[in-house]
FIKOLMAR-534908 format. One record per residue (C-alpha): residue in three letters; x, z, y. Coordinates in steps of 0.2 Angstrom, whole numbers, plus 5000, padded with zeros to 4 digits. Example, Ala and Ser with C-alpha at 12.3 -4.5 7.8 and 13.67 -1.06 7.14 Angstrom:
BEGIN
ALA506250394978;SER506850364995;
//
This chain:
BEGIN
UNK504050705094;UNK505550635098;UNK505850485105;UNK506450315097;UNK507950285107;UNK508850455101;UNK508950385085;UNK510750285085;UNK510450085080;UNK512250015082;UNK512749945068;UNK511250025054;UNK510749885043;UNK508749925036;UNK509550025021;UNK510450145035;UNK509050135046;UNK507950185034;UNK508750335031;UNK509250375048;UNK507250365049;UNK506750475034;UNK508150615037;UNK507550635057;UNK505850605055;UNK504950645037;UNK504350815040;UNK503150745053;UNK501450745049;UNK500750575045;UNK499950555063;UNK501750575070;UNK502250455060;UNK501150305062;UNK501150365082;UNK503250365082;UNK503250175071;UNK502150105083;UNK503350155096;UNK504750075086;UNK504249945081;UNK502949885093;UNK501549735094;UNK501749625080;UNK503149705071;UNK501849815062;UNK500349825048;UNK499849915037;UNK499249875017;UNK498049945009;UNK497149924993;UNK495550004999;UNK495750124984;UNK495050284979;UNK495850364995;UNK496350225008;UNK495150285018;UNK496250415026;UNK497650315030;UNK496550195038;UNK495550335046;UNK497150355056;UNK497850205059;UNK496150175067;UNK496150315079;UNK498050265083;UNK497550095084;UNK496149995076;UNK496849795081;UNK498349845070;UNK498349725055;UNK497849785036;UNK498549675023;UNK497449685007;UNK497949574992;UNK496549504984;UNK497049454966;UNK495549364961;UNK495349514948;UNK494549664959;UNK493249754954;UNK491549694966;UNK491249864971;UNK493049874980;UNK493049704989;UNK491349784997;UNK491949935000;UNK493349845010;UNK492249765021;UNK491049925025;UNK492550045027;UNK493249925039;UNK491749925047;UNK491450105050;UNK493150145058;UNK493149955069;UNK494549885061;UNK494749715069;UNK496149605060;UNK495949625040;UNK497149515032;UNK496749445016;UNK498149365005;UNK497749294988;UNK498649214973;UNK499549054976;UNK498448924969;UNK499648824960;UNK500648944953;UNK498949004946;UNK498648844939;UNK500248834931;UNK500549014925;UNK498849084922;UNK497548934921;UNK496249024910;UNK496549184921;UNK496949284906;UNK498649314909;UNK498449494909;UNK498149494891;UNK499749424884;UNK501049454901;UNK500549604912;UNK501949584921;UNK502049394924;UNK500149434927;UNK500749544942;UNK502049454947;UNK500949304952;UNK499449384958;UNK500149534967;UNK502049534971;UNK502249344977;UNK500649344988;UNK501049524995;UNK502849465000;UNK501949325008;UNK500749465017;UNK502049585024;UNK503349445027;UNK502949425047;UNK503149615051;UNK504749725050;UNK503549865043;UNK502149925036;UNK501450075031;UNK500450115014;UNK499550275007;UNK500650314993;UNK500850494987;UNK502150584977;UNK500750674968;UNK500150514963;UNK501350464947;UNK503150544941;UNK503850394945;UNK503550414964;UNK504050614965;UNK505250574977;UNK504750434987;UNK505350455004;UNK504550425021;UNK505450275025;UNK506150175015;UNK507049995015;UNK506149845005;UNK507449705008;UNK507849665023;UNK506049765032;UNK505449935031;UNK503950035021;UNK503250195029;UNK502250295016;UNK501650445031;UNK500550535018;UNK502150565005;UNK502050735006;UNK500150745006;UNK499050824991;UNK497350804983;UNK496950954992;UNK497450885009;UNK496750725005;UNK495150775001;UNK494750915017;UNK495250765028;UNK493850645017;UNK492650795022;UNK493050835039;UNK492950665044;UNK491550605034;UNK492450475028;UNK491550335015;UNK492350344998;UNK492550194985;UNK491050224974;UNK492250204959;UNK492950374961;UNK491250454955;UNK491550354938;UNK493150454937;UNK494450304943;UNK495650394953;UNK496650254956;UNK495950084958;UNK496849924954;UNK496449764944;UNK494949784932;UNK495549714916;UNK497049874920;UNK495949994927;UNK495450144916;UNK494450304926;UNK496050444925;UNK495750564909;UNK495750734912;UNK497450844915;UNK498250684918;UNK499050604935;UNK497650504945;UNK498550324939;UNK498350374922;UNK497150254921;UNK498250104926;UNK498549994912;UNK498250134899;UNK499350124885;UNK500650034891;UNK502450074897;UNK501850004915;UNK501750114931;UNK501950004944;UNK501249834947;UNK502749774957;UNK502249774975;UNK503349934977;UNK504749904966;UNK506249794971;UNK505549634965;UNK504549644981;UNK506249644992;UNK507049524983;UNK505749404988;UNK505849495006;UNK507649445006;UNK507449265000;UNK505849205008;UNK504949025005;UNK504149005017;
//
């Protein structure tokens, strides 16, 4: 692996360092990875988020070997299903995770935007926007980067995510980009790893559970994610996120 200081920083901004990032390093496989962004970015300039989905535990399972005091942000919207906020706290258990982050929804906003908490049914998006992206920009804010465990196999609209990628003025690290069911599933076995217990309903991808369908056959594993409608992405990985990044509040 080669070493941090190789790569030039004079003068990159985070778009160019991104992609100084993603062209040197990207083939790596996703234990490179984490091991070379610790290197760059050191103590407290790195976390990770997960959602404890239907395959967090891999990236998990390796950011605990690499390092288990590294901090995982998980947003809890306040509309999980129960299954997954205990699945959070035994996975984490399992691999000794020691700083799980937990950022929720701001109260206020809540009680101005969605006081009945039924949002969701009339504005999905506002319903994001207050209970996933604002709090997430909160979560990631005090780091220069984070990694997550998205996929390109996941949805088409993530075909060709990169490795490294800017998000304002920080840094997202997807290591497993490049990875397939098939992959993901050998290192599930090979490790023993515990799995959401969602997934043997056939939810391949977990989110919310007023948007949260199990995946129909033949189709991409978030299929399920608000069914129906024209939405893909919840907001946490589009540029709504960086926005906030690049103006913070706090």
């Amino acid at each position: 692996m080669e070493a941090k200081q190789r790569l030039p920083e004079a003068g990159l901004d985070t778009i160019g360092e991104a992609a100084a990032l993603d062209a040197r390093f990207s083939h790596l496989e996703p234990q490179e990875i984490i091991a070379l962004a610790r290197e760059r970015f050191g103590l407290g300039e790195l976390a990770a988020v997960s959602s404890f989905g239907a395959d967090s535990a891999v990236l998990l399972h390796m950011i605990a070997r690499a390092d288990p005091d590294l901090p995982v942000v998980f947003l809890d919207t306040g509309k999980h299903f129960g299954e997954t906020l205990e699945y959070r706290d035994q996975l984490a258990a399992d691999l000794g995770l020691s700083d799980i982050r937990i950022v929720t929804p701001d109260d206020a906003a809540l009680a101005h935007v969605d006081p009945t908490g039924n949002l969701h049914k009339t504005d999905v998006d506002g319903c994001c926007a207050v209970r996933k992206v604002e709090p997430m920009a909160r979560g990631v804010e005090p780091f220069r980067a984070w990694f997550t465990g998205r996929k390109r196999f996941q949805a088409s609209t993530r075909g060709g995510m990169p490795v490294f990628e800017a998000v304002g003025p920080r840094i997202r690290i997807n290591p497993l980009a490049r990875w397939d069911t098939a992959k993901l599933a050998d290192y599930m076995r090979r490790h023993d790893l515990r799995e959401n217990p969602l997934v043997a309903y056939g939810y391949l991808s977990i989110g919310c559970f007023p948007c949260t369908e199990p995946a129909k056959p033949g189709e991409d594993p978030r299929s399920g994610r608000w069914a129906g409608q024209a939405k893909t992405e919840c907001g946490i990985h589009l540029p709504g996120l960086g926005e906030q990044l690049a103006t913070p509040t706090h």
